[in-house]
N, C-alpha and C positions, 0 to 999 in steps of 0.2 A: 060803679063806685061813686059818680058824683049826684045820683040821684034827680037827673036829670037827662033830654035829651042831648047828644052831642053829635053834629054833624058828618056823617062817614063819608058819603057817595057825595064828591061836587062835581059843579060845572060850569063854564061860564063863557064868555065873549073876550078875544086880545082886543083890545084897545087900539084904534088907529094907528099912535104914534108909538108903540112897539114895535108895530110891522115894519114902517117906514125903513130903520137900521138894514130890515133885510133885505129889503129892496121887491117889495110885493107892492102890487096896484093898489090907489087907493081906496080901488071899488073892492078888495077882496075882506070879506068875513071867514076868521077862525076861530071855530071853537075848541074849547078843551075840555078834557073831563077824568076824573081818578078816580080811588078811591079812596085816598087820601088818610093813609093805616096810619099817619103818624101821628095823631091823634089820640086814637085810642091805643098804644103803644105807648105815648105820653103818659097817657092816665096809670096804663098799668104799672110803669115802670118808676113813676112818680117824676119823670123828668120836668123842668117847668121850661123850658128855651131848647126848643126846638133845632138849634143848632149842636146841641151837645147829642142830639141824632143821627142828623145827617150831617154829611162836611166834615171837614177836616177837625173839627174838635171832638170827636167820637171818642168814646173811650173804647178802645178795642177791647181792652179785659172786661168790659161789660160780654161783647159780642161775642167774645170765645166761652165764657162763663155763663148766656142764656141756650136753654134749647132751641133747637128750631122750631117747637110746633108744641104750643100750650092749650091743653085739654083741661084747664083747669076755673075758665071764665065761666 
């Protein structure tokens, strides 16, 4: 829909001073990685703030009112 690429699959490195809190060595590297659907869910759905998907600002009658699995992209 936006006629462009948009990033699906990421991944990346925590930050030093993220770990610290958890109390991991300084020497330890974490990575992460998704596939980060909320995106393209955003688009479909035309949401723009990413919070009105996940979290407690959801609109649940959105979630009860979509199917689970759209064959329609």
């Amino acid at each position: 829909g936006l006629k462009k690429w948009v990033e699906v699959g990421n991944s990346g490195v925590f930050r030093p001073e993220l770990l610290l809190p958890m109390g991991l060595p300084d020497n330890v590297t974490v990575i992460a990685w998704g596939l980060s659907l909320e995106r393209p869910t955003m688009i479909k759905y035309g949401i723009n703030n990413i919070r009105e998907l996940v979290g407690h600002r959801v609109d649940l009658q959105m979630v009860y009112d979509s199917p689970l699995c759209r064959l329609d992209v």
